[in-house]
C-alpha positions, 0 to 999 in steps of 0.5 A: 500500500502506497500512503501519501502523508500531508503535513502543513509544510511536507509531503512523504510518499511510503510504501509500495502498490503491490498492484503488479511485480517491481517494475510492471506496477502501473500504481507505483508508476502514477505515483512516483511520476506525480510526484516528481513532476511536482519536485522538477516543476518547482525546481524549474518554474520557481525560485522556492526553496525545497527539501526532497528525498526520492528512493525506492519506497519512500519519497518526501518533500519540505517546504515553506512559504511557497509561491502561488505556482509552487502551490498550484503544482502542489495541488495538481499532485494532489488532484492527481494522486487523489485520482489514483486512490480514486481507481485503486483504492486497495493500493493507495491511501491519503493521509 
């Protein structure tokens, strides 16, 4: 189970699907991708200043006193992570 954790200034990504075998999950996928396209789009589209850790199960980001854009490419992560908890439930919570 992949739980997304939302703290006033972090986000944490744990676990994994187990929707398919290492490699093959489409869940994990979504997810990772999600989340790292929000990681890069911050890097690239703002001068804000965060804090992040992608691995293997486990991914987190810090922040504080975000822009405008960061907050909106914080809540296009969540619209669509929340759509994946959406179609697969038994493979992703939020918290």
């Amino acid at each position: 189970m992949i739980e997304v954790s939302v703290r006033k200034n972090s986000i944490t990504v744990t676990g994994h699907a187990g929707y398919a075998p290492p490699g093959q999950d489409i869940v994990c996928s979504a997810v990772s991708t999600l989340f790292q396209t929000m990681v890069a789009s911050i890097e690239s589209l703002t001068d804000d200043n965060i804090e992040y850790d992608i691995e293997p199960g486990y991914s987190r980001m810090i922040y504080k006193d975000l822009s405008d854009t960061s907050k909106s490419l914080v809540d296009s992560f969540f619209i669509g992570v929340c759509g994946v908890a959406e179609a697969y439930p038994e493979n992703v919570t939020i918290k």
